[in-house]
C-alpha positions in Angstrom: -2.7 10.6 -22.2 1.2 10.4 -21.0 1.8 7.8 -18.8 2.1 8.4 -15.4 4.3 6.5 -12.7 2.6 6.3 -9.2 4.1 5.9 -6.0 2.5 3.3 -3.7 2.8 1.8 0.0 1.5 -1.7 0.6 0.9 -2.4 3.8 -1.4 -5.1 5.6 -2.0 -6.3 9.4 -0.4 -10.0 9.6 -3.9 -11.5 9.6 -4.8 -9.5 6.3 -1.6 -10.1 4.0 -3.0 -12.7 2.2 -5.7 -10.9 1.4 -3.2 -8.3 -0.4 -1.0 -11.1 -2.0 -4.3 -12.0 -3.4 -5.2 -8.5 -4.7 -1.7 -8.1 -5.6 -1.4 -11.0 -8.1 -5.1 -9.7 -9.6 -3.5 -6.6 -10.6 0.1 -7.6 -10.8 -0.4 -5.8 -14.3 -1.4 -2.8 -13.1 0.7 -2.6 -10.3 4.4 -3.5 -12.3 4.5 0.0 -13.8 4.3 1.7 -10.8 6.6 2.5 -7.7 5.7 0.1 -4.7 7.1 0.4 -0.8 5.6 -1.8 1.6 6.3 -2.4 5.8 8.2 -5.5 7.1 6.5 -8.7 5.7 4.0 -6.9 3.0 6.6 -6.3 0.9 8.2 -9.7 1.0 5.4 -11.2 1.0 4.2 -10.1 -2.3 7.7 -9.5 -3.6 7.6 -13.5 -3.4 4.1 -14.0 -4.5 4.8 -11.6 -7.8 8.2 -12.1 -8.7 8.0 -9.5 -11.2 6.6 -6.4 -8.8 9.8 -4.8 -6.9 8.8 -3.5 -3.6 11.0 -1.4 -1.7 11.1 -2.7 1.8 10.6 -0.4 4.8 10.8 -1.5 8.2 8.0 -4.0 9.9 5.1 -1.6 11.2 5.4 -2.2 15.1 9.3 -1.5 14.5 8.3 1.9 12.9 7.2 0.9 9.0 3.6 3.0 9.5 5.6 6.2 10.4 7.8 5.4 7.6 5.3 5.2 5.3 3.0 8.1 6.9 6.3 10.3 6.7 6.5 9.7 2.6 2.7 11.1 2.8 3.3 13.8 4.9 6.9 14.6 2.5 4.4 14.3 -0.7 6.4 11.0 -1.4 3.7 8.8 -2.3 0.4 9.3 -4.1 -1.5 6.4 -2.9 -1.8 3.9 0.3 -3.1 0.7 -0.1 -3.8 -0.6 3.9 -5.7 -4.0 4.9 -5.9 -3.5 8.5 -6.9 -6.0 10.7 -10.6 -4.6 12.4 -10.5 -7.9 14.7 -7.8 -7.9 16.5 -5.8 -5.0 18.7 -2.3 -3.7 17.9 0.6 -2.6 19.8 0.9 0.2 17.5 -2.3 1.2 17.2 -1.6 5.1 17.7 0.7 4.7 14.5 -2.4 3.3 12.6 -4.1 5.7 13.0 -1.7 8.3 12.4 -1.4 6.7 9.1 -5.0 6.8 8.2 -4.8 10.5 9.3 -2.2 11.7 7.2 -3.4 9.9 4.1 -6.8 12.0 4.8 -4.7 15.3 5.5 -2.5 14.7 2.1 -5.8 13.5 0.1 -4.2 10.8 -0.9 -6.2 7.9 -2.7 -6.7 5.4 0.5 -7.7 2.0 0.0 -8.5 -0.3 3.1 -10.4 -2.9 1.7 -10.5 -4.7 -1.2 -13.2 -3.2 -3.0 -11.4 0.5 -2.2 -8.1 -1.2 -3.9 -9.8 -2.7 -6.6 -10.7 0.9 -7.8 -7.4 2.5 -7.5 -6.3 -0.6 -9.3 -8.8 0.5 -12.4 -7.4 3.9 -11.6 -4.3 3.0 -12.4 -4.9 1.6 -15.4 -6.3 5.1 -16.6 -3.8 6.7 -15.6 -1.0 4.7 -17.4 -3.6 4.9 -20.9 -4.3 1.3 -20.9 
């Protein structure tokens, strides 16, 4: 199987980004031969927590990062969305996550929101790079 290079978002609500550092540094492996974006602080975040996974950093979500990243969906510029919203707590720019969620459905793209959804498109990606 030829190896395939995936195009991912990382994004997380503040009170869930350490949950995705921590799934980022499980599958640091998996996740270094793919393309990563991430909004505001997600990227940083685990740009600093795995030094060796470059994530292209989009703007913070309230300052429009979800519509950045739901744009690359809708353009058929990413093939996977890894989100850990926040279910606890309201946000500002709550219309934008949903927007997100909906254009991940409308491009059937591989969603994960928890980390039992991430963890298999983690072992997905493994597949798909013939590890």
């Amino acid at each position: 199987m030829a190896e395939r290079i995936l195009r991912i978002a990382l994004v997380a609500h503040d009170a869930k980004k350490e949950a995705l550092i921590t799934w980022a540094r499980a599958w640091r492996e998996a996740l270094s031969g793919h393309c990563l974006c991430g909004t505001g602080t997600s990227a940083g975040e685990v740009m600093e927590a795995c030094p060796e996974l470059r994530v292209e950093e989009l703007l913070s979500g309230p300052k429009g990062g979800d519509l950045q990243v739901g744009a690359r969906i809708a353009a058929r510029e990413l093939d996977a969305l890894v989100f850990f919203p926040d279910p606890e707590s309201s946000h500002s720019h709550e219309a934008d996550v949903q927007a997100l969620v909906r254009i991940s459905l409308l491009a059937d793209i591989p969603l994960a929101l928890n980390r039992a959804s991430a963890d298999h498109l983690a072992e997905a990606m493994f597949l798909v790079r013939g590890q």
